[in-house]
C-alpha positions in Angstrom: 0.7 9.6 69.8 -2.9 10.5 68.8 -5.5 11.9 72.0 -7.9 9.2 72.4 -10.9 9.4 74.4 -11.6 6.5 76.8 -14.9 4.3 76.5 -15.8 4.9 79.6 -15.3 8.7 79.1 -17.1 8.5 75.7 -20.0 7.1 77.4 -20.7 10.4 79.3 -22.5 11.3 75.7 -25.2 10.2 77.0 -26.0 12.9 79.5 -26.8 15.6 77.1 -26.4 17.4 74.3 -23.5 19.5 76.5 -21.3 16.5 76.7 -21.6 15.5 73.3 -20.3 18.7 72.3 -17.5 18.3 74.3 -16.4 15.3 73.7 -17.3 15.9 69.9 -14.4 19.0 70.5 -12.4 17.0 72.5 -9.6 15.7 70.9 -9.2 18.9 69.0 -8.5 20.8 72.1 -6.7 18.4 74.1 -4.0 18.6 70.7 -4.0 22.4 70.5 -3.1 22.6 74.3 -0.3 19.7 74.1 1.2 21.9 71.4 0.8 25.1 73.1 2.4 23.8 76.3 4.9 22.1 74.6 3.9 18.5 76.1 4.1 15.7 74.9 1.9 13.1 75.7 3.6 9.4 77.4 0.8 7.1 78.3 -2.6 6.0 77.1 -5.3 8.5 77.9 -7.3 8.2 81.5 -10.1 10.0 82.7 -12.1 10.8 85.6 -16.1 11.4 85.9 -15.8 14.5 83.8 -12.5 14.8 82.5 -9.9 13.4 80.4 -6.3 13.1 81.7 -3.2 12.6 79.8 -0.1 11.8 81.2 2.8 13.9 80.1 6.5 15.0 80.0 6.8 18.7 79.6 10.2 19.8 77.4 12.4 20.1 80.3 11.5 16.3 80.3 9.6 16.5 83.3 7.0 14.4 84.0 3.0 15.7 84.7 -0.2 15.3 83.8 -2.9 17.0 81.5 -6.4 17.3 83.1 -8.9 18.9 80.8 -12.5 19.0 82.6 -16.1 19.0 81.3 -17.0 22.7 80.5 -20.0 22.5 82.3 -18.7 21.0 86.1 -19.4 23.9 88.5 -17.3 21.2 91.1 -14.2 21.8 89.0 -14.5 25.6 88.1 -11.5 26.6 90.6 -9.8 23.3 90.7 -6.7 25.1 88.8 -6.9 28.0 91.0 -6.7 25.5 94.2 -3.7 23.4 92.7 -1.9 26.8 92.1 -2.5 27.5 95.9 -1.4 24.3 97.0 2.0 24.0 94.4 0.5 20.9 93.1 
């Protein structure tokens, strides 16, 4: 299934150069890290404010999701740290 990027996620372009970048780089990277995780992706791509979310099966067959965020959110730069903290 190919990474799409939502519309509404797409439309985030329009707040800079940045974003355009990333979303430009976006499909790219959300492919490399599906591969490098061994996921595989199971639904139509979501996403929030600044980030695109795939939902996913890792090879064990268990089921997750894939949350890559805008480079540039200084409100997401320990969101992985807390989940690890948290177990979730």
């Amino acid at each position: 299934m190919p990474v799409t990027i939502p519309a509404g996620l797409l439309a985030q372009r329009g707040l800079g150069d940045d974003w355009g970048r990333w979303l430009d780089r976006l499909p790219r990277l959300a492919a490399e890290l599906l591969d490098e995780w061994g996921l595989r992706q199971t639904g139509e791509s979501l996403h929030g404010y600044c980030s695109l979310v795939l939902p996913v099966v890792d090879p064990d067959g268990v089921a997750g999701a894939l949350k890559i965020s805008f480079d540039g959110d200084d409100e997401s730069l320990h969101e992985g740290l807390a989940l690890q903290h948290w177990g979730g």
